[in-house]
C-alpha positions, 0 to 999 in steps of 0.5 A: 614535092609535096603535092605529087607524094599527095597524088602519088599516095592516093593513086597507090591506095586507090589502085590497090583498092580497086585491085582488092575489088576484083576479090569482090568481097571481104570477110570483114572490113574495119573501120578506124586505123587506130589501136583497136582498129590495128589490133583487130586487123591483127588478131583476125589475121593471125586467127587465119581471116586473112581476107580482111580490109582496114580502112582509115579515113586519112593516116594511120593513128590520125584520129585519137591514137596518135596524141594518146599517152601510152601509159600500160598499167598490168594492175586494175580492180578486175581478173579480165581487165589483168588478162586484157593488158596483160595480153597487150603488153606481150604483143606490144613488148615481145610478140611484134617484134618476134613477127616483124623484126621492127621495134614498137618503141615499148619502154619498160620503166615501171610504174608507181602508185600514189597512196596518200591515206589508208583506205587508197593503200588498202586498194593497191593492197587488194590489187597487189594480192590479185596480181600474185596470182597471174604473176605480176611482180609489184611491192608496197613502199614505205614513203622513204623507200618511195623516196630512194626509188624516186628522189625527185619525189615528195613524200611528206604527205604520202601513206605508201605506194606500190611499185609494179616494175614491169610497167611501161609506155607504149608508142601509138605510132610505132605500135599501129605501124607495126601492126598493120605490118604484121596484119598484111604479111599475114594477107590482110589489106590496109587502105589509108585515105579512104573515108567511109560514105555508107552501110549498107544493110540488107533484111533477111528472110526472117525479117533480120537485119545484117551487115551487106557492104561498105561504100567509100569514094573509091567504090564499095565491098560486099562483106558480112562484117564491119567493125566500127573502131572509129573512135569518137565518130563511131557514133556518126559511123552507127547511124549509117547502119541504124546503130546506137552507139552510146559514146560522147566526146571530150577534150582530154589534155596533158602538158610535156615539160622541158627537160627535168635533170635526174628524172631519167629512167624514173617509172610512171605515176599515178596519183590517183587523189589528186587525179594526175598522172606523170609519163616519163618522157625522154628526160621530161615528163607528160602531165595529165589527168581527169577533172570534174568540168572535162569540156565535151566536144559537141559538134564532132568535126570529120576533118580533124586529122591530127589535130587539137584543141586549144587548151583550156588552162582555167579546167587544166590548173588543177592538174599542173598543181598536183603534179608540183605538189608531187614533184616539186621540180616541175615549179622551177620547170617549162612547158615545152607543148600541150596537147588537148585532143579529142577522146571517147567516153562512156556511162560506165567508163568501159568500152563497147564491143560485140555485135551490136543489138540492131545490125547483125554483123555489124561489130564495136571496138570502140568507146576506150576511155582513153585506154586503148592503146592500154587494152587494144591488145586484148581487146583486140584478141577478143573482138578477133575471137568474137567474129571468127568464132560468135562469142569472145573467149573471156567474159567481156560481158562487162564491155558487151554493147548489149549490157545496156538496155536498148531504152538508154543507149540512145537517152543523151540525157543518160549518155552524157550524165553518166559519162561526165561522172565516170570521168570526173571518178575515174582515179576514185578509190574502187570500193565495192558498193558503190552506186552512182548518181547520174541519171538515177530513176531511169527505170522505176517499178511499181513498188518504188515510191512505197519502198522509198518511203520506207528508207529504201537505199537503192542501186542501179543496174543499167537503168533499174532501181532495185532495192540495196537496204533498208535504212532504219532512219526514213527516206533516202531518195536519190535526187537529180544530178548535180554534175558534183558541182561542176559547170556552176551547178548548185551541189545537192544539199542535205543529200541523205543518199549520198552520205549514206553511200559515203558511208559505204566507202571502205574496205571494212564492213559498212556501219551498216552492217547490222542492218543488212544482218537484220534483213538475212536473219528474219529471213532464216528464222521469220519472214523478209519480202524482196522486190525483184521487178527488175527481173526480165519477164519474157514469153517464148511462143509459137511453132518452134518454141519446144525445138527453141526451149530444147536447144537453148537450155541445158536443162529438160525444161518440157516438164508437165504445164506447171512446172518451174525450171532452173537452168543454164544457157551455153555458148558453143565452148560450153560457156554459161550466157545466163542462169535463169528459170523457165516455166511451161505454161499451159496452152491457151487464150491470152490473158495478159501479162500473166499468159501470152497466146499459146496454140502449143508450147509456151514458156516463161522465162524470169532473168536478172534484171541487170542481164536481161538485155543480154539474155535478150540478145542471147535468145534472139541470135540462136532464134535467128541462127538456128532459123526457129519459126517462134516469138519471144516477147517482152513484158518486164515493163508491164509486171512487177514481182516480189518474192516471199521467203523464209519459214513464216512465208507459208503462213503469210501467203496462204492468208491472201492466196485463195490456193493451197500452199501445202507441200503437196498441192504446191510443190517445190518448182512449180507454179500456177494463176492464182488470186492475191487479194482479189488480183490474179498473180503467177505464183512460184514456189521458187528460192534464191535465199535457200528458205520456203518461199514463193514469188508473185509475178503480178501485173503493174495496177496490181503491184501495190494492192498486193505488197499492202496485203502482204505487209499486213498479213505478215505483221504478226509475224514481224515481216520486213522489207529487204534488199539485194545487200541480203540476198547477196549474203543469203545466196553466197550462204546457200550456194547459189551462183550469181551470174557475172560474179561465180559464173561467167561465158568463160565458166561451164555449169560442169565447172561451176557446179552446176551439172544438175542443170545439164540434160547430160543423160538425156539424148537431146541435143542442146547448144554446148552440149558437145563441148560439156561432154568433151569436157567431161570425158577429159576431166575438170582442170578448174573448178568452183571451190567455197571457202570459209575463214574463221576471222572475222574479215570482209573480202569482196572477191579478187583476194588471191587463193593459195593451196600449199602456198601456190596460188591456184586462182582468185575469188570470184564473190565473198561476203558474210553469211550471219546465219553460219557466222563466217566471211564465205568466198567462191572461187574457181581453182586450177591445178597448177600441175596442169592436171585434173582439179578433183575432190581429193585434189581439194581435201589433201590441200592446205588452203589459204586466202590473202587479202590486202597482203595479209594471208589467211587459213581457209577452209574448203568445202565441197557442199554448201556449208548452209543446209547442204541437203536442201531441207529448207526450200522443201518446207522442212525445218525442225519441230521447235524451229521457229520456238527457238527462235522466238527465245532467241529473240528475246 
C-alpha cells in the first residue's frame, strides 16, 4: 500500500506539473516549503500574483519547520521586528482561519519572561514601554505574583518578570498546510516531490545578470523570479545562480518531557540567563535553549527529510539544569523524546532577504535563526511586497542581504565566527553599545594602527573599525576571537577591549561618560578630528550621469563644479534609501583616486560606511531600471577621510592647506583639490557636528602623513581625537538625521524634516517625487518631533511617547547632548485621530516620554534646540566666543 500512495503522489504532482508548463512560465517560482516558503506563496497570492509556483523537494515542513518549536514572543528590542510578529500572529491566529475554515492549531497561553538581576528587568522594562505603543498588553510581576501565576515555579533567585498573555505557540504543520490552502485557492500552484536541479540565469543588454528559469526532474519554468527559502541549503541552492548566501548550519536541539501534573495551561517561558526556554506542551514541556559550543553541521546532507541528529547530551546538559532550576518538578520527571535537528544561523542573528546583489530576480527568505515560524508572517508580507512592488513597505534594511558587504558574505572565516557568537548571545541582555568580538579587523583603514595607539575603542559596522572613543588609559586592541572559551579554545586574558566594553553593559550612562563629554565639548569650543574612512567613496561618470544624478537625488545636485550637496535618495513611495553628500567635479583627466575620468558630468558621492553596500546596490538597480548608459566606481578602499571640526578648525587647517579658507573664498558646500603638507587631498567644507569645518578625503599612502600634520598644527589649540560616540551626540544635538536610526525606507524627507532637500519647486522629475507631491497635497499624518527631558535620564530609542496621555509613537534616537545640557530624543508622531500631525497639533500637546515604566514630562521642539539658525557651520560664533571659553576652562 504504501508504495502505490508513493506512485500515486508523484504521478499526481508530476501531472499537475506538466499541466503548469502548458502556462509556459511563472511570474515567481518558490523555493522551500516551509514557513517562509508558505508564507510568501501566501502573501504574493493575496497581493493579486496568483501565477506563482511553490516547489518543495520532499513534503511540506520536511526541512526545518516541522521539528521548529513554534514559540511566538509579540515583544523584541525593535519597532519592525513588533510589527513583523505582530502581522504573523494575526495571520496564524485569526486571518487563516477566516480565509480557510481550518484551524492553525494557535494556542494562545501567554508567555513569561525571566529576570533574574536588575539590569535583565530594566530590559523587559524598556520592551514593556514600547509595547504600550502598539498596544500589546504585558505586566511586571513581583516573584510572588510570578509564583500565583505560575505555581510550579521557582522564584527564590528571581528580580521580576514580565508577563505578555496574548503570547502563544503556533503548530509548524498545521500552519504551512493551511497556508498553502489558502495560496491555491487564491490560484497559486504547490508541487511537492519535486527537487530543484539548476538556475538558469541569462545576461541582459547591459551586461545584468537576471534570473530566466528553474529546471527539476519533472521539467523546467521560464520565470523572472526565485525565492530561495530553503532553509539550511539555501546556501547549495545560491550557488546554482552564483549567489552568495552568508548562512551556516547547526544542530539546534529540545528535549519533550513526560506529562508534569499542574503544568496545564501554564504560559511559555523564557529564562534568558540561563538561556533555556520552556514550551508548553499539552501536559508536558519542551526544553530547549542556546549554548556557547552549539555543533555546526558541516557536511549539509540533500536527503535529510524529516530527519535528526543524534543528540548530544554532554553541550545539551546545560540547559536540562537551568530548566530543573526553574521548575523543579522536572527532576522528579522523564524525557519522553529528543529532537536535535538542523537550523540556519547568520552573523548577526537576523535573516537574509531581498533581491540578492549578484542575480537580479533572484530573492532570499532565508537565514531565520530559528525564527521563522516566529517571523514568517511578516516577513513573508514583506518579501511578497518586495517582489511585486521592488522595496518592501517597512524598513527591512536590518535583514536586507545587501547590509553586508560583498567582501564578507563569502569570508567562512567571517560566517562561521560571527554566527557562533550570535548563537552563543542570543538570550544576552540587548544593551545598546554593544560590539562584537568575532571577526574583528576585517576592514581596517589607514589611520587604524595610530589610532589604536592612541586608546582608540572601536566598533564594527559590517566589517569596518571605525572609532567609538577614546580611553584616557592606553590601547585597548581588539584581539583574535576566543569562541568565549568554547570547543577547548584557550579564553583571551588580560583582554582590556573586552572589560572596557563590559563596561558598557548598562542601561545607566557608561563610566565613561565623561569621556565621551570631553570629545563633544572641545569640539563646541576647541578643536576634535574625527576619522570617517569607512565612509563609501564612489564616482558617477559617463554620458547619462547628469539624467542619473537627476533622478536618483532629491535634490538639485547640477550646481557649479565645485559645489557640495546634502540630499536624500527615494524609493518609488517616497521612502528615504539613504542620506548622503553629492559633489560635482569639474571635467577632466583622471588623476586618481581623488578624480575619475570626466568627458561631461561627474559626481562624488561620500555615504555611511555601515550603508554603502546598500547604497551601492541602490544606485546599481536605478542605473540598470532606468537603462542609463553611466559608470559607478568604487574607491572606498583607496582613500581615507578625516573631518576637522569646531570653531579652531580654521586655524589648524589654514596652516597646512596651501588654500584660503575664508568664508569667502571657501564657502559653506563646497569643496576643492588642494595640498595637505605636500599631499593633495579633496577638502569639504562640510558638518555632521553643526560646528565650522572641513573634511579631508585623502589617498591611503597619504592618510598618515597628513593626520601627523594636522595633530601637530592643532597642539596649540588643544586638538584631540574623537569617535563616533561623540558624533552621535553632537549630531542628534544639531538635528541632523541619522540614517536607519531618525530616517528609515519607510520615512519620507517631508516627514522627517528634510524637505529642503527635495527639488519640490523645481520641474525635474526625481524618483518619489510623485509620491512626495501627493504626500504633500494631502498633508502630513506623521512627523519627526525632537524632544528634550529636563532629568537627567539616559534613553537609546523605543521609550514610548505620550501626547496627553495617548501614546502617539516611539523614539527613534536619544542620547545626551553636553553643549545644551539635556537627554534629547527623535521620534516620528502620528495623530491618533487619523488626522494631520501639524505645528499646532505639536504646540497644544502636553507631551511625555516613558521609559522602563517610568513616565516623564518632555518637551517638543519644532527646531533644533542647538543654534537653530545655522550660525555655527557658516563660521559665525560670538566676538568673545573662544575668550569665554578659555576662562571656563580654567
Amino acid at each position: 500500500m504504501c508504495c502505490f500512495q508513493c506512485k500515486c503522489q508523484i504521478t499526481f504532482f508530476t501531472q499537475q506539473f506538466g499541466f503548469y508548463l502548458n502556462k509556459s512560465h511563472a511570474e515567481a517560482v518558490v523555493i522551500g516549503g516551509g514557513s517562509l516558503g508558505c508564507q510568501t506563496v501566501y502573501h504574493l497570492a493575496k497581493m493579486g500574483m496568483t501565477n506563482v509556483v511553490l516547489l518543495e523537494r520532499d513534503r511540506l515542513t520536511a526541512g526545518t519547520t516541522w521539528h521548529t518549536a513554534g514559540l511566538l514572543w509579540q515583544l523584541r528590542p525593535s519597532d519592525v521586528e513588533v510589527e513583523l510578529l505582530a502581522h504573523t500572529r494575526q495571520v496564524i491566529s485569526h486571518d487563516l482561519e477566516q480565509e480557510t475554515g481550518l484551524e492553525t492549531g494557535w494556542i494562545q497561553n501567554g508567555g513569561l519572561f525571566i529576570a533574574s538581576n536588575k539590569q535583565r528587568l530594566d530590559e523587559y522594562k524598556r520592551l514593556m514601554s514600547l509595547g504600550k505603543v502598539y498596544g500589546i498588553e504585558s505586566h511586571v510581576l513581583s516573584p510572588a505574583e510570578t509564583k500565583d501565576l505560575y505555581p510550579l515555579m521557582n522564584v527564590d533567585d528571581l528580580y521580576g518578570t514580565l508577563y505578555v498573555p496574548k503570547d502563544g505557540t503556533m503548530d509548524p504543520a498545521g500552519t504551512c498546510t493551511t497556508l498553502s490552502r489558502a495560496a491555491t485557492a487564491r490560484g497559486a500552484t504547490v508541487i511537492e516531490n519535486c527537487p530543484v536541479t539548476g538556475i538558469q540565469v541569462s545576461t541582459d543588454d547591459m551586461g545584468v545578470k537576471r534570473v530566466k528559469a528553474v529546471e527539476t526532474f519533472h521539467g523546467t519554468i521560464q520565470t523572472p523570479v526565485v525565492v530561495n527559502c530553503a532553509g539550511v541549503w539555501a546556501t547549495k541552492l545560491g550557488e546554482m545562480a552564483g549567489v552568495k548566501v552568508p548562512l551556516i548550519a547547526m544542530h539546534h536541539a529540545y528535549v519533550v518531557t513526560e506529562r508534569i501534573e499542574g503544568i496545564q495551561n501554564m504560559p511559555n517561558v523564557r529564562d534568558h540567563d540561563a538561556s533555556v526556554y520552556l514550551r508548553l506542551q499539552g501536559d508536558a514541556l519542551s526544553v530547549g535553549g542556546y549554548e556557547q559550543n552549539p555543533v555546526f553541521w558541516d557536511k549539509v546532507s540533500d536527503k535529510f527529510a524529516f530527519s535528526l541528529f543524534d543528540l548530544d547530551w554532554d553541550v545539551f546538559m546545560q540547559h536540562i539544569e537551568g530548566a530543573i532550576n526553574r521548575v523543579p518538578a522536572l527532576e522528579q520527571t522523564g524525557i519522553k523524546s529528543t529532537v536535535c535537528g538542523p537550523e540556519s544561523f547568520t552573523a548577526d542573528h537576523k535573516p537574509l532577504m531581498g533581491e540578492a546583489p549578484e542575480v537580479r530576480g533572484f530573492f532570499l527568505g532565508c537565514g531565520f535563526n530559528s525564527a521563522g515560524m516566529m517571523l514568517g508572517g511578516g516577513c513573508g508580507r514583506e518579501l511578497a511586497h518586495w517582489i511585486i512592488h521592488g522595496r518592501p513597505e517597512k524598513d527591512m534594511y536590518g535583514y536586507d542581504i545587501r547590509r553586508f558587504h560583498h567582501s564578507l558574505t563569502d569570508n567562512n572565516k567571517w560566517i562561521r565566527e560571527r554566527s557562533h557568537e550570535s548563537y552563543a548571545k542570543n538570550y544576552s541582555v540587548v544593551f545598546p553599545f554593544d560590539e562584537p568580538l568575532a571577526s574583528r579587523n576585517m576592514r581596517t583603514d589607514p589611520f587604524h594602527k595610530v589610532l589604536t595607539e592612541q586608546g582608540c575603542v572601536f566598533q564594527e559596522r559590517h566589517g569596518w573599525e571605525r572609532p567609538g572613543w577614546f580611553n584616557q588609559d592606553g590601547a585597548a586592541p581588539v584581539l583574535d576571537y576566543d569562541w568565549y572559551g568554547a570547543y577547548d579554545i584557550s579564553k583571551n586574558q588580560n583582554y582590556k577591549y573586552n572589560e572596557l566594553l563590559g563596561k558598557e553593559y548598562t542601561f545607566d550612562y557608561p563610566p565613561h561618560h565623561h569621556v565621551i563629554k570631553n570629545e563633544c565639548l572641545t569640539c563646541r569650543h576647541g578643536v576634535s578630528v574625527f576619522d570617517m574612512s569607512y565612509f563609501g567613496k564612489f564616482y558617477l561618470t559617463g554620458p547619462d550621469a547628469k539624467k542619473a544624478a537627476d533622478w536618483l537625488f532629491s535634490a538639485d545636485v547640477n550646481k557649479i563644479p565645485g559645489s557640495t550637496v546634502y540630499t536624500c535618495m527615494l524609493n518609488k513611495r517616497g521612502g528615504s534609501e539613504a542620506d548622503l553628500t553629492v559633489s560635482r567635479l569639474e571635467a577632466g583627466t583622471a588623476n586618481l583616486p581623488l578624480a575619475p575620468e570626466a568627458n561631461g558630468d561627474a559626481y562624488y558621492l561620500a555615504i555611511g560606511g555601515g550603508v554603502a553596500e546598500h547604497n551601492w546596490n541602490h544606485i546599481k538597480t536605478v542605473l540598470q531600471d532606468e537603462a542609463f548608459n553611466c559608470q559607478l566606481t568604487d574607491y572606498s578602499e583607496d582613500m581615507g577621510m578625516i573631518s576637522i571640526q569646531g570653531p579652531k578648525s580654521r586655524e589648524v587647517l589654514q596652516e597646512i592647506l596651501d588654500t584660503d579658507l575664508s568664508n569667502e573664498a571657501f564657502a559653506f558646500s563646497t569643496h576643492k583639490v588642494c595640498n595637505a603638507a605636500g599631499h593633495k587631498v579633496r577638502a569639504m567644507r562640510l558638518s555632521f557636528v553643526g560646528e565650522l569645518g572641513w573634511e579631508l578625503h585623502i589617498p591611503k599612502d597619504s592618510c598618515v602623513p597628513v593626520y601627523q600634520a594636522v595633530m601637530a598644527a592643532g597642539a596649540k589649540h588643544s586638538i584631540i581625537n574623537a569617535g563616533y560616540r561623540a558624533i552621535d551626540s553632537l549630531s542628534i544635538e544639531k538635528g541632523y538625521r541619522h540614517w536607519h536610526a531618525d530616517l528609515r525606507p519607510d520615512d519620507t524627507p517631508l516627514e522627517a524634516g528634510l524637505a529642503f532637500t527635495c527639488k519640490m519647486k523645481s520641474t525635474i522629475p526625481f524618483l518619489g517625487r510623485a509620491s512626495l507631491e501627493k504626500q504633500k497635497a494631502e498633508g502630513l499624518r506623521r512627523r519627526i518631533v525632537c524632544f528634550t527631558i529636563d532629568e537627567k535620564v539616559p534613553m537609546f530609542g523605543l521609550e514610548a511617547i505620550f501626547r496627553n496621555g495617548v501614546p502617539v509613537g516611539h523614539l527613534r534616537r536619544s542620547d545626551y547632548g553636553f553643549f545644551i545640557d539635556k537627554q534629547i530624543g527623535y521620534g516620528y508622531i502620528r495623530n491618533p485621530d487619523g488626522g494631520v500631525v501639524n505645528a499646532d497639533f505639536i504646540k497644544s500637546g502636553k507631551f511625555a516620554l516613558e521609559r522602563m515604566g517610568v513616565v516623564y514630562e518632555a518637551k517638543p521642539h519644532l527646531k533644533s534646540p542647538f543654534d537653530p539658525s545655522n550660525n555655527r557651520v557658516k563660521g559665525i560664533y560670538p566676538d568673545n566666543y573662544h575668550n569665554v571659553y578659555k576662562a571656563n576652562a580654567q
